[in-house]
VEXDREN-2710 file (C-alpha; in Angstrom, 1 decimal):
% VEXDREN-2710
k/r/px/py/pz
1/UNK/53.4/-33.8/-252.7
2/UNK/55.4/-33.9/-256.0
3/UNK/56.2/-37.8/-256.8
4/UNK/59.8/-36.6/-257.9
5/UNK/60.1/-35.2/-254.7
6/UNK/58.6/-37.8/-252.4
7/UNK/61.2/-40.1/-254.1
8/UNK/64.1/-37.4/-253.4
9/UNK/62.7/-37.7/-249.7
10/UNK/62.7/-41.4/-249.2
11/UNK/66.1/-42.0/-250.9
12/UNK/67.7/-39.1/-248.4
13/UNK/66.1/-40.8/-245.6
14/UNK/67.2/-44.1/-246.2
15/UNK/70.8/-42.5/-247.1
16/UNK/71.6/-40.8/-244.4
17/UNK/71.4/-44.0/-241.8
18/UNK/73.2/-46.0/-244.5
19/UNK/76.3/-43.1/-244.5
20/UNK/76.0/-43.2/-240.6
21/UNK/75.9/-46.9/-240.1
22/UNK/79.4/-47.7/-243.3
23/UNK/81.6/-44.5/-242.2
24/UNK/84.6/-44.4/-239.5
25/UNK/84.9/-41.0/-239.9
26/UNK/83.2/-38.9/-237.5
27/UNK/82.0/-36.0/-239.3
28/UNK/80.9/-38.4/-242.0
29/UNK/78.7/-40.3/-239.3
30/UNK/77.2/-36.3/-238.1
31/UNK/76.7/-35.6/-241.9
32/UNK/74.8/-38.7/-241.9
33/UNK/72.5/-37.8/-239.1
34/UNK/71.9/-34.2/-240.7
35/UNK/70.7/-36.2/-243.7
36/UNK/68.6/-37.9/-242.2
37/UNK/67.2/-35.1/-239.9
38/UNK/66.6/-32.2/-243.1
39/UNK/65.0/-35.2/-245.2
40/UNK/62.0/-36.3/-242.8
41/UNK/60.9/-32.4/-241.8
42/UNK/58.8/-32.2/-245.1
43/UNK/56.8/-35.9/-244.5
44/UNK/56.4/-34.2/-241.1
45/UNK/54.6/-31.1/-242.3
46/UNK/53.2/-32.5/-244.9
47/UNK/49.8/-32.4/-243.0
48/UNK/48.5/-29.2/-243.2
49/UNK/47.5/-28.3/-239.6
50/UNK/48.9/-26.7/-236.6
51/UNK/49.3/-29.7/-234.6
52/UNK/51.8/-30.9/-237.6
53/UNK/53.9/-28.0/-237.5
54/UNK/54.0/-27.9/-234.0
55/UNK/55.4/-31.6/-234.6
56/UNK/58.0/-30.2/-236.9
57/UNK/59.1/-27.4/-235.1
58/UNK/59.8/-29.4/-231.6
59/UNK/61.4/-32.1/-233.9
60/UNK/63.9/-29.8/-235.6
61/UNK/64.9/-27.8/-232.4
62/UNK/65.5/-30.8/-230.5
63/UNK/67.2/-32.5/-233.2
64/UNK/69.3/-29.2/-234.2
65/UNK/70.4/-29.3/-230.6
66/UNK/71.5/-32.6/-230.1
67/UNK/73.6/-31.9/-233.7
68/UNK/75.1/-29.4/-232.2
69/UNK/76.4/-30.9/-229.3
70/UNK/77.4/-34.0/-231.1
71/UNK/79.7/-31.5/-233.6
72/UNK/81.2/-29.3/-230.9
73/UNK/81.8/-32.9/-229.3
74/UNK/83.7/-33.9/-232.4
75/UNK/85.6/-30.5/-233.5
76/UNK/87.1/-30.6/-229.5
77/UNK/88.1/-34.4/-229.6
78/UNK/89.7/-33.7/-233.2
79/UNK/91.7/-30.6/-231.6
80/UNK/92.7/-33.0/-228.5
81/UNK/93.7/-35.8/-230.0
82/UNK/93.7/-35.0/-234.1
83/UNK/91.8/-37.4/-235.2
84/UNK/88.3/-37.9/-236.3
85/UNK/87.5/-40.8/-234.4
86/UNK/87.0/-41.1/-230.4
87/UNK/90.0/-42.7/-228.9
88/UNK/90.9/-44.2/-225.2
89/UNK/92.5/-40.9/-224.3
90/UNK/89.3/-38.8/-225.6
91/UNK/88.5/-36.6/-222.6
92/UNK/85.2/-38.1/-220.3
93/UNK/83.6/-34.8/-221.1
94/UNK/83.5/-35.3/-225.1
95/UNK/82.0/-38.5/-224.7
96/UNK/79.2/-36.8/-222.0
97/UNK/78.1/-34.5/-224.6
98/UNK/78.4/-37.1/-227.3
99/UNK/76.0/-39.7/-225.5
100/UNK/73.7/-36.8/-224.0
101/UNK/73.2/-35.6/-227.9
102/UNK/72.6/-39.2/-229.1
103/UNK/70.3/-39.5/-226.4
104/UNK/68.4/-36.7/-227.6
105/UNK/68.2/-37.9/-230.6
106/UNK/66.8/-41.7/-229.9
107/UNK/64.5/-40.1/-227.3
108/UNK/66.0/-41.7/-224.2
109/UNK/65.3/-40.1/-220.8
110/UNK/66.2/-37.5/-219.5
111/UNK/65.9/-36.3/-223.2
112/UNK/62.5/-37.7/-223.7
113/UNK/60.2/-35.6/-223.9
114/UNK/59.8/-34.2/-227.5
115/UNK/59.3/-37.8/-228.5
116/UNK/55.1/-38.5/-227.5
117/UNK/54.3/-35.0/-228.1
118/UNK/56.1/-35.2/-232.0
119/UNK/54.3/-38.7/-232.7
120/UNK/51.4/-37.4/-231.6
121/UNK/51.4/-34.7/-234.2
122/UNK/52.1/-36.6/-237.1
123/UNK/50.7/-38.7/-239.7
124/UNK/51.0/-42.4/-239.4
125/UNK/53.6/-43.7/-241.9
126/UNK/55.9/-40.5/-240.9
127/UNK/55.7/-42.0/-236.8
128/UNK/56.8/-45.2/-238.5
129/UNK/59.9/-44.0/-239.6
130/UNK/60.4/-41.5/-236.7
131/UNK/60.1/-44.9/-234.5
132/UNK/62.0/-47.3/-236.6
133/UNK/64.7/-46.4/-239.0
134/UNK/65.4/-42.9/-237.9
135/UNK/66.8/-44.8/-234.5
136/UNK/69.5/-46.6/-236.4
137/UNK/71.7/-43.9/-237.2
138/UNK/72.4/-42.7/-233.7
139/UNK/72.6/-46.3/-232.5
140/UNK/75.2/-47.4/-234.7
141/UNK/77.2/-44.5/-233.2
142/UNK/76.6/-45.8/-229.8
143/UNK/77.6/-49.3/-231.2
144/UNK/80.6/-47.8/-232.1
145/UNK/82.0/-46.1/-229.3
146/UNK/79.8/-48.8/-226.4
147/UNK/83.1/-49.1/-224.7
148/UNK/84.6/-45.6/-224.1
149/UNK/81.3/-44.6/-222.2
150/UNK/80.6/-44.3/-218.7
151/UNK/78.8/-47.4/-217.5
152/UNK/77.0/-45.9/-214.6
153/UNK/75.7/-43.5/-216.3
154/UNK/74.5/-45.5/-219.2
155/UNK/73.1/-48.3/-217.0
156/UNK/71.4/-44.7/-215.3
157/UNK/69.6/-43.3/-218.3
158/UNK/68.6/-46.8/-219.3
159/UNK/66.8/-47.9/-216.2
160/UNK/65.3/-44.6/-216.3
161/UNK/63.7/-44.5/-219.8
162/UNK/62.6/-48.0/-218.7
163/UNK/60.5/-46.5/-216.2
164/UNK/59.4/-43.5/-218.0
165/UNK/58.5/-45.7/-220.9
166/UNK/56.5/-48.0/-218.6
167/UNK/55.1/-44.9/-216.3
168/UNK/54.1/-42.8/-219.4
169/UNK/51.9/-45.3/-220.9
170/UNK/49.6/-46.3/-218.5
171/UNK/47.1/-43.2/-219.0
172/UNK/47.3/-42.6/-222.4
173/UNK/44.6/-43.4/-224.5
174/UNK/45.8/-42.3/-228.1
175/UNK/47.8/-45.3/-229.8
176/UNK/50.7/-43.5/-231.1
177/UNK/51.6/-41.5/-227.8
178/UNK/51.4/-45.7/-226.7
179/UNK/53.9/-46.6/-229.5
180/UNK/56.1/-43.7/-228.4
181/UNK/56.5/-45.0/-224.8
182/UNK/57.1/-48.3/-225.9
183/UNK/60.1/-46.6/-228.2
184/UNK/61.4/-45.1/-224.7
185/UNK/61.0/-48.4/-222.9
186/UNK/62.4/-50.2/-225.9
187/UNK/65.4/-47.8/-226.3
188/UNK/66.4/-48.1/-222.3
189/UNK/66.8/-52.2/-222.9
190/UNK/68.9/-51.5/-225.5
191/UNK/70.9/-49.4/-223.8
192/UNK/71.2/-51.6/-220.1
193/UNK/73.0/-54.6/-222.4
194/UNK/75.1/-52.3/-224.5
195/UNK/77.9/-52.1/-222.2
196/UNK/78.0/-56.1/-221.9
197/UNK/76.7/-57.2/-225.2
198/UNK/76.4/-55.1/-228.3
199/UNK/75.1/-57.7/-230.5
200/UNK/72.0/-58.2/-228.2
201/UNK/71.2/-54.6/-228.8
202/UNK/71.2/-55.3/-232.2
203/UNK/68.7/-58.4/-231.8
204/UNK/66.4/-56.3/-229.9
205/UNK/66.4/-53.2/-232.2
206/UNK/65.6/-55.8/-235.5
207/UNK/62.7/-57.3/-233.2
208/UNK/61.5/-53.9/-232.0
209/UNK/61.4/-52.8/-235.6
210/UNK/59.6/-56.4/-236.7
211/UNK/57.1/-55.8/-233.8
212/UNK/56.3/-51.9/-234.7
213/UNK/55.8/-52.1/-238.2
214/UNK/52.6/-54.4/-238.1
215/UNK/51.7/-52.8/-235.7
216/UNK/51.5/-49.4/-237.0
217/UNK/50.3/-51.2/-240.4
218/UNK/47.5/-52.5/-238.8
219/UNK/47.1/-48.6/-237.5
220/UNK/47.3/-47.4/-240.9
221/UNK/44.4/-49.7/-242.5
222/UNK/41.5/-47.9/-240.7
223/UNK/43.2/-45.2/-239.3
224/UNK/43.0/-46.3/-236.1
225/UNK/44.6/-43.7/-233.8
226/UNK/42.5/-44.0/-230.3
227/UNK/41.4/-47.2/-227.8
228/UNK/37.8/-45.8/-229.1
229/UNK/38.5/-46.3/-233.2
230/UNK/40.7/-49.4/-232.8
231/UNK/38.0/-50.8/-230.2
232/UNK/35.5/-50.8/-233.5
233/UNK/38.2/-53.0/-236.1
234/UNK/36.5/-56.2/-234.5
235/UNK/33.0/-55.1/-236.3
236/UNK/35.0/-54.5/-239.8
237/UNK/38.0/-56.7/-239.8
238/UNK/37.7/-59.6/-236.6
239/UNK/41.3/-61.5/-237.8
240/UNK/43.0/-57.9/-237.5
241/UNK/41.8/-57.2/-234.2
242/UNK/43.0/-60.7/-233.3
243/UNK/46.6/-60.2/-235.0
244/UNK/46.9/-56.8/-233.8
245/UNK/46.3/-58.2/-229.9
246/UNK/48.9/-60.8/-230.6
247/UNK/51.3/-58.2/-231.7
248/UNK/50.7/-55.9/-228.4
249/UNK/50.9/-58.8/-226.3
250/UNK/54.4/-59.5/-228.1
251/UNK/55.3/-55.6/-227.4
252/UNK/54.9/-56.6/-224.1
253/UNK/57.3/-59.1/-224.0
254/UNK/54.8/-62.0/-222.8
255/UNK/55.9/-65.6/-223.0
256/UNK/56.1/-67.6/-225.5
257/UNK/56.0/-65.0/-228.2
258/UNK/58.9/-63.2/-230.0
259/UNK/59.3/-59.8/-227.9
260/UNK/59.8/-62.2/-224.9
261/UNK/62.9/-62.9/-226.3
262/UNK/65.3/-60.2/-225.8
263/UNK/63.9/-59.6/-222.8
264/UNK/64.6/-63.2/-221.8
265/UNK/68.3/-62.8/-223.2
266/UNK/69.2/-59.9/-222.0
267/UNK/67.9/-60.6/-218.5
268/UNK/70.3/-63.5/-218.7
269/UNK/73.6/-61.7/-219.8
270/UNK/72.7/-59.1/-217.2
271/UNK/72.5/-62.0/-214.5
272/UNK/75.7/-63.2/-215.1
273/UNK/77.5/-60.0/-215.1
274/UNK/76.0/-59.7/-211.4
275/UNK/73.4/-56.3/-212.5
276/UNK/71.0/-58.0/-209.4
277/UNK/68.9/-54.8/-208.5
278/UNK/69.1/-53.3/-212.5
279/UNK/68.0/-56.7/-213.4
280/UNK/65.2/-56.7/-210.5
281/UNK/64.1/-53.2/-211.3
282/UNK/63.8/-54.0/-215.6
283/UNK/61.4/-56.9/-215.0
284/UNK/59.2/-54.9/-212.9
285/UNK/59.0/-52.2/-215.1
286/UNK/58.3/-55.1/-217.9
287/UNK/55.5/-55.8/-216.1
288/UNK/54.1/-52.6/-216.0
289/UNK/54.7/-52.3/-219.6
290/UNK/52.3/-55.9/-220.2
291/UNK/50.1/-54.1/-218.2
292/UNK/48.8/-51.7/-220.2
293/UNK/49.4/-53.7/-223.1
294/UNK/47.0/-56.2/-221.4
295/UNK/44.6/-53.8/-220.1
296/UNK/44.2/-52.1/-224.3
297/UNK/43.5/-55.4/-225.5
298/UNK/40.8/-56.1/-222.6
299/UNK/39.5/-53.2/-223.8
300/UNK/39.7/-53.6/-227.7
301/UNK/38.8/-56.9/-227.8
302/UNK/37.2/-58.4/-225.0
303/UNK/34.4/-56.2/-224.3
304/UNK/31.5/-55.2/-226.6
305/UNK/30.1/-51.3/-227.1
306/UNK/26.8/-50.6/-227.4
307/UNK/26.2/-51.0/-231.2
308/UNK/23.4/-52.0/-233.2
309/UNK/22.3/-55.6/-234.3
310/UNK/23.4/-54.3/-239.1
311/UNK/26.8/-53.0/-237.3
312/UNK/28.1/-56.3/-235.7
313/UNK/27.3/-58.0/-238.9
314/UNK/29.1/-55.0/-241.1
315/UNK/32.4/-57.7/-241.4
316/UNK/30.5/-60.5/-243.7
317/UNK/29.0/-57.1/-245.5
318/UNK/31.9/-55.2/-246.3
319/UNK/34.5/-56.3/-248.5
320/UNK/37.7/-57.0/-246.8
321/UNK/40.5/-55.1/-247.8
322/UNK/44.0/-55.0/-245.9
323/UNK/47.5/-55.4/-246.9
324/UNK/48.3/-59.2/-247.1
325/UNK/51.6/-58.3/-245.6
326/UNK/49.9/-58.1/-242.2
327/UNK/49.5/-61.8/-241.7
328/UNK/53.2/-63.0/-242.4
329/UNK/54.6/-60.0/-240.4
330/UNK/52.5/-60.9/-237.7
331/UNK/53.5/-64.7/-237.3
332/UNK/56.9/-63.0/-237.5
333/UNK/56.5/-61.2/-234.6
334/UNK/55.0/-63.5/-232.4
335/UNK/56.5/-66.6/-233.4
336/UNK/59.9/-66.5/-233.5
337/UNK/61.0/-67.5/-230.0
338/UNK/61.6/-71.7/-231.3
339/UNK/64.7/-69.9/-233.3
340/UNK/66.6/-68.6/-230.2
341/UNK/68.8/-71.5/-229.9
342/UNK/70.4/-70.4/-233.0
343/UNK/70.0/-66.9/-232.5
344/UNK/72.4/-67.5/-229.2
345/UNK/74.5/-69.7/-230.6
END
């Protein structure tokens, strides 16, 4: 692709959140999202196949859709109340549509389903961003209007992409169908402690993104896409294997390392506004989610394939090469937790 027009790209991408997250106004905030939306459709068909396309084509219906709904939801509160921003006396409806079209667009269930089958299709730097900073738009809109929405159903579709996220991942073996469950799981914390905390949903959303991009950097420096390819790294790079198991392990929220955290916090701000069973039913699911986790890295690292004597020697053979940046993000990720006294505070 045309330099020129890569750089076009980024800067539209990175725009259109940034319009989102700094307007009031609510057709600002759905001009934002369109940015955002019309910007990434050329990184995802920039692969020329038919799995790509496909990629594009569910990404753009789905997103379309959930633009539409979310404008229709704006135009009728502005001819109710005559303003551009949701209000107290904004009819229950409008703010249905407005959180089932947000919905669709982070990916949370019921309104999942494009999301493994898009990252699937797609190269890996272009499911970075579809994972990570094209999620900050529509969440800042949900930050914004957290206490006009029904809490039941919030507290509903949150405990359900929990389980999807945690259900869906257990029989996958390609990494970034993995990564796109963990988004789900991911995205139904963040929506359980919106209702009662906001500012924990934005702790975990910077900790999801810390955790996902050396993740899918570590992804990106063999190409490692299946259990079968990443299950080779140890031959080529040992230390990348090891950082990329602590990062998965963090992913899963294990104790002591830094995904543990928000878990841990919002577990606690759930306890004390008396969520028992929704509390109950999220660490369970957890669980399952560390599971799989657990059960990739038993698989990656702990057990050796049939190989020959020159290939298990190929990492003092080779020359090394991997982006530097891997390391720091990594102790990052999984070392953080020592700060959450301040973090609370």
């Amino acid at each position: 692709m045309n330099p020129i027009t890569l750089i076009i790209i980024y800067f539209t991408i990175l725009l259109g959140p940034a319009i989102t997250m700094s307007s009031s106004n609510l057709l600002l905030m759905w001009v934002g999202l369109e940015l955002s939306l019309l910007a990434i459709i050329p990184l995802l068909i920039n692969k020329k196949n038919p799995r790509s396309t496909e990629a594009a084509t569910k990404y753009f219906v789905t997103q379309a859709t959930a633009s539409m709904i979310i404008l229709l939801a704006i135009i009728l509160n502005y001819k109710q109340l005559g303003t551009w921003m949701f209000q107290q006396q904004t009819n229950d409806l409008i703010l249905m549509m407005t959180l089932i079209s947000l919905s669709m667009k982070l990916g949370i269930a019921p309104f999942h389903h494009w999301l493994p089958e898009v990252t699937q299709g797609i190269e890996l730097h272009t499911g970075l961003i579809l994972l990570t900073w094209q999620k900050i738009a529509p969440l800042s809109i949900l930050f914004q209007i957290y206490n006009l929405l029904n809490t039941t159903i919030t507290l509903s579709m949150a405990i359900m992409s929990i389980f999807i996220g945690a259900w869906g991942g257990l029989n996958q073996t390609q990494m970034r169908k993995i990564m796109a469950y963990s988004s789900i799981a991911h995205m139904g914390w963040m929506l359980a402690i919106i209702p009662f905390n906001p500012s924990l949903t934005l702790l975990n959303l910077i900790i999801y993104i810390l955790l996902t991009i050396p993740m899918f950097m570590a992804m990106m420096t063999y190409s490692s896409t299946t259990i079968n390819s990443i299950s080779l790294m140890w031959n080529k790079t040992p230390m990348l294997m090891t950082m990329t198991s602590s990062i998965l392990l963090s992913l899963g929220g294990l104790p002591p390392l830094t995904g543990f955290l928000p878990k841990w916090i919002i577990i606690t701000e759930l306890l004390n506004n008396n969520c028992f069973i929704l509390t109950t039913t999220m660490a369970m699911m957890a669980l399952l989610n560390l599971f799989f986790y657990t059960r990739l890295i038993y698989s990656t690292s702990l057990t050796t394939f049939p190989t020959n004597n020159n290939l298990k020697m190929l990492s003092h053979l080779t020359n090394q090469k991997y982006n530097f940046t891997i390391p720091l993000l990594t102790i990052t990720s999984t070392l953080t937790l020592p700060l959450s006294p301040q973090l609370i505070m």
